[in-house]
Structures are given as C-alpha cells and as structure tokens.
N, C-alpha and C positions, 0 to 999 in steps of 0.2 A: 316447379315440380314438387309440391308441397315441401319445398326450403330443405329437397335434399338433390344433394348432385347427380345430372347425371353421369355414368360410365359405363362401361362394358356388359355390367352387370345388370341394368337399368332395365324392366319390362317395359314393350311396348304392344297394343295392338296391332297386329299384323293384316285383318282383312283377308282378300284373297290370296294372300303370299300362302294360305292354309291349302288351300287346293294345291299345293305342290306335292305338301306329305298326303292328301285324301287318294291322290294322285298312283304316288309309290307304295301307298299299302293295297289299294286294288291291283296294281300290276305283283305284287309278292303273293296277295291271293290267285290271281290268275298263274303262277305258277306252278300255285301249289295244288291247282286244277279246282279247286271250288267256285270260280267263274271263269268265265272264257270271254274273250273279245266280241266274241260273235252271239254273242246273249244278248237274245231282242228284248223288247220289252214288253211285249205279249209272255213271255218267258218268266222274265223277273217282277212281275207286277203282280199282285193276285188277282188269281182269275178273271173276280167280279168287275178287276178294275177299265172302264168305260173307255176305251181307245178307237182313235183312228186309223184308216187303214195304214197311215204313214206314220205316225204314231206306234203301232205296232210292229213296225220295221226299224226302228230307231236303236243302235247296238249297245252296247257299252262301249265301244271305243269313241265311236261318234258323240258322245253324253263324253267320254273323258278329253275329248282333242276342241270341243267346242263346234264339231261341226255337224250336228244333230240337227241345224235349222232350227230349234225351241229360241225363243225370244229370251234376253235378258234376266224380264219377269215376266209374271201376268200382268197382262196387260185392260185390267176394270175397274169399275169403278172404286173398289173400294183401297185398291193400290194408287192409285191417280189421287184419295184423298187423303192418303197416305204419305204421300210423297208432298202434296202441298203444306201437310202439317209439320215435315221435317224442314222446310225451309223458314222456317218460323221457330222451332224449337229442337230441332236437330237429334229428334226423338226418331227411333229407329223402324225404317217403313218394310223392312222385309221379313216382317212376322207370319204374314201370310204364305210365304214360299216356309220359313222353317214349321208351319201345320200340314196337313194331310191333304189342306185343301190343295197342295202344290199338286196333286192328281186331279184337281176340276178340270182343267181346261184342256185335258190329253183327247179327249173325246172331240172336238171340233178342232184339233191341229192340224195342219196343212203345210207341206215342208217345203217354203219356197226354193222358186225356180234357180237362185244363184247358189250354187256348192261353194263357197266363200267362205273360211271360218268364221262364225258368230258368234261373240262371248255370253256367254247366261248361266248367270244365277239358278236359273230356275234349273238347267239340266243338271248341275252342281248339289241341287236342295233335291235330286230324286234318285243321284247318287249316293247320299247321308241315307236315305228311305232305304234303297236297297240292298247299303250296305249291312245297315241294322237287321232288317229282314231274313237275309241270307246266312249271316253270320252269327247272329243273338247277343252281339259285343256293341259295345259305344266306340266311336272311335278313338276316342283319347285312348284305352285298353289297347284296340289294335297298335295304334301309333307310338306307344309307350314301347310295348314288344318287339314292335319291328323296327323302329326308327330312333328312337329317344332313349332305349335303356341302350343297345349298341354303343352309339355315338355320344353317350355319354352328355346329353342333353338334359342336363338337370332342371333347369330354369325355363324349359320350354311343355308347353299344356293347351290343351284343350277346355280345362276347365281351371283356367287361373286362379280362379277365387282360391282355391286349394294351396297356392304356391306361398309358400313364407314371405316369399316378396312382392307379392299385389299389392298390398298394402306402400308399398316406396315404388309402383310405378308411375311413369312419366304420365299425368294429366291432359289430356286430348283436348285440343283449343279449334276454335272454326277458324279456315281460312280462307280460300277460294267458296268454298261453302262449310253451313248452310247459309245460301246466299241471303237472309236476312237476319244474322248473327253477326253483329260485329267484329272484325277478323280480331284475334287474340282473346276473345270469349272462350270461356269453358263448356262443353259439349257435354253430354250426359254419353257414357259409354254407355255401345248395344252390345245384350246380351241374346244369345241364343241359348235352346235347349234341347232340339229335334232334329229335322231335318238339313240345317245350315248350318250347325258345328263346326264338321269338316271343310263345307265353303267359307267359311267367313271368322271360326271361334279365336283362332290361335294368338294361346302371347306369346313373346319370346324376346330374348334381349341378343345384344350384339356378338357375344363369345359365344352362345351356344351358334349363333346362325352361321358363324366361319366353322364352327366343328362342322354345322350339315355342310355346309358347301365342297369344304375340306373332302369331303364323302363323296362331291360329283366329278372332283379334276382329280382325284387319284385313286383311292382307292379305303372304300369304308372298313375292310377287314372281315368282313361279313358275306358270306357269298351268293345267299339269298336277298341281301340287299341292293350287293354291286347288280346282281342280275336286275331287278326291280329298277333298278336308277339306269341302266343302260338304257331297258323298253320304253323308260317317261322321255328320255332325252334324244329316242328316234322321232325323225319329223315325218311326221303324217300327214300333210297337206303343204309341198314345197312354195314360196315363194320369197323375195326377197330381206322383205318386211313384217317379221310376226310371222313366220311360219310357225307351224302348227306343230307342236308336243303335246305331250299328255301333260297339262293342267302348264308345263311353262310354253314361250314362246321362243324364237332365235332369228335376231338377225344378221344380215350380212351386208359388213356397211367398210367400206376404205379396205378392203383388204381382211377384214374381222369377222370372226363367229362370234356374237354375244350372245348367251342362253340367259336368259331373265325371267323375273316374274316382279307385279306390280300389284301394291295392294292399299286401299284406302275403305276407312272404316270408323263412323263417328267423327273422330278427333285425329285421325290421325295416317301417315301417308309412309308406304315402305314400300323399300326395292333389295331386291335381292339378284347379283346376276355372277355370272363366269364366263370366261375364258379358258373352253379347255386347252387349247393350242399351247398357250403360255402361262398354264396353268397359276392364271389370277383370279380371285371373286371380290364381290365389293357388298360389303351391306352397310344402304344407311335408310335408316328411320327417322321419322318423324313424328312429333306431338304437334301437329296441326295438320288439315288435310289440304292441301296444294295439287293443283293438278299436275303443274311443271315439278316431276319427282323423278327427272332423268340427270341427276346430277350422276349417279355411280354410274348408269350407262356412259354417261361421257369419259368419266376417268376408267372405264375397264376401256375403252377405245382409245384413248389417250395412251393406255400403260401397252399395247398391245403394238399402238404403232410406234413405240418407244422402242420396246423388245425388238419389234422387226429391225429397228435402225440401228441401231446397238449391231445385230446378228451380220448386219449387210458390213457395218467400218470393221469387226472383228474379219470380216469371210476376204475384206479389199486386202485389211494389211497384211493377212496370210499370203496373200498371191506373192 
C-alpha cells in the first residue's frame, strides 16, 4: 500500500456498500416529504423522458429494494464491449449507466414475469439521476448533512480525491478478477461523476464504518436519522436469504438476523454487516476483489451463536 500501513484509518473503495448511505438519505428525504415511496417514474423523469408502459409504473421504492425488474445493466452492445475490455485491463465499464444514456433503454423495458429481488446498477444510476433532479444537490452534500457530519465521519466521501488521505489509500490489486489480470496486479481505480456516485463512489476506512454501524444497533442521536435507518432496515420482499431492504440485504441463518451489504469495485472487495439482536457489526475490506468476501458474515454468525450460548449456561446456572 505504497510502503505505508495499513490501520483503522486506511481509505478504501467501498463499491456498492455506497448504496447504503444513497439508500438512507432518500428515505430522510421521503420524510421530509419531498419524495414519496410511491413516486413512479412517469413522475420523476422529465416529461420527454421515452418510457414503457412498465417502465412508467416503476416506484421509487421498487428502484431502492432492487425489485423494479431493471437488469443489473444495459444490456448492448456497446456495455458487452465494455465489459470485454475490463477483463484485460480492469478499466471501468459502467460509464455508460453514470451518463444520461442510463434513460435509453426505459423505452422498450418489459418487467419480467418473476417478483424476485433483482440487484441493478442500473436502477441505482437513475436513482443518483433523480436525486440530482429533484433536489439540485450532489450527493456527497446531501450525505455529508445527513449522515457524515452527525456521525462524525470524517474520513468518509463521495468525492475522495478531496480527502487529506486519498493519497495513503490502500491500492486496489485484481483478484478473482479482472479475469485476465494476474491476481495481485494493480488495477486502475474507477472513477465516477454523474449518475453512479451514490451507487458505486464511496471511500471510507475502517473507524468511520463502526461509527455508521454504531448508528444501525443503537441509536445515531439524531432523530431524523434513527427514523431514515429504521425505513432502509424494514424488509420489503421477505425470504430467507437476501431478503430485501432498502439498498442492504438480511439473512436468516442458525438462529441469526444478519443485516449486510457487499461491495466490490476495481480493486477492491468490502462488507459491512450487523446484528442487531446482539448488538455486533463487522467491517472488513479489502484491496483486492475476491468474490468469496463473507468472511465478517461468518464471524457476526459465529459472535451471535456465541452470545446465544453464553445466554443459555448463564439462564441453566440460574435455575
């Protein structure tokens, strides 16, 4: 990591772990009534903009829970050559979802038959669109306001290059991919500037991410916030595995509620997750991208069915 240590303090790219915060600052606007859950996108799109009948049925919550039906990405040819050139040079292929063009393809969308959560980028890059739109703010500004100056998140941005310490961040290496990158290759960080920000911009190092966490098992001290972080951490599409919140995920595995999010991007792989039950969270990152990056889901599972066993020899020798 350019011959300086990592610690606590260390930035990393976060990836989609950003959609947590893009997440809770649209549910504190929908508080504060300047969107509403039920905002289609016939609604929120301008006018002219070229939609499908299903397509214009599409809410904002369905766009925040991932269950909108929209694909990943676009899905053409000029993303397909896109994607080919990053397995070779690990150059960044979702420029075309952070331009405008991320509204070409609304016009011929078709909302498949399965109600299933579907994760996408792309509904994520029309959220950053919308928010800009509606609001006349960047999200880093909203995010700073509502999330970052509170909680005392010094070291956490949207637009890193700004931070005093981008310069002594951990260096992003290929690993699992780009698959024709030799693993422990240096990657070239992606940048965004428009519509992908809020999906994909965020850096942040290890002590600010226990402050947010810190904010989901107890209590942020803010009350527009506690409220904002209750709404993301209601589940909106039940099932065992990756049920559905606004921008995280929760499963329910041995006894455990794990609320998580996962993010990889360039160089590099993070996870973020809690237990509120017993009130733990786990953050760890990575400067390489690995797909296998459930190492902290295992230890908040681990720490959980600790606590329960712990709970049960204290409740035996009481008797």
């Amino acid at each position: 990591m350019n011959g300086y240590k990592i610690d606590g303090e260390t930035l990393f790219a976060l990836g989609s772990v950003s959609k947590g915060v893009t997440g809770e600052v649209i549910a504190g606007l929908v508080d504060k009534g300047q969107l509403k859950w039920s905002d289609r996108l016939v609604d929120l799109l301008p006018k002219n903009t070229p939609l499908s009948a299903d397509a214009k049925n599409i809410t904002l919550l369905q766009l925040a829970t991932h269950t909108s039906g929209l694909p990943r990405q676009n899905m053409n040819s000029d993303m397909l050559e896109s994607f080919l050139k990053y397995l070779y040079t690990g150059d960044n292929f979702y420029r075309e979802l952070d331009s405008n063009a991320v509204l070409n393809d609304l016009s011929s969308f078709r909302r498949p038959a399965s109600m299933q959560p579907q994760y996408s980028n792309l509904g994520y890059a029309l959220l950053g669109y919308i928010l800009k739109l509606k609001t006349g703010e960047d999200i880093q500004q909203l995010s700073y306001d509502f999330i970052f100056k509170s909680l005392q998140m010094n070291n956490t941005s949207f637009a890193a290059t700004s931070l005093k310490t981008y310069p002594f961040r951990a260096i992003g290496h290929a690993g699992d991919q780009p698959k024709f990158i030799p693993r422990g290759d240096v990657v070239p960080d992606w940048h965004f500037s428009n519509n992908m920000v809020g999906a994909a911009s965020l850096y942040s190092n290890v002590d600010d991410l226990l402050k947010y966490l810190r904010a989901h098992i107890s209590d942020s001290h803010t009350g527009d916030l506690n409220a904002a972080i209750n709404v993301t951490e209601q589940i909106y599409f039940a099932r065992d595995i990756e049920a559905a919140n606004i921008a995280w995920v929760t499963d329910h595995q041995y006894g455990q509620t794990i609320t998580y999010q996962v993010g990889y991007i360039g160089g590099y792989s993070s996870y973020i997750g809690f237990d509120k039950q017993h009130q733990n969270a786990v953050v760890v990152l990575q400067n390489s991208f690995n797909w296998s990056n459930y190492i902290g889901h295992d230890l908040l599972l681990r720490m959980g069915m600790a606590d329960d066993y712990r709970g049960s020899c204290r409740a035996a020798s009481a008797k």
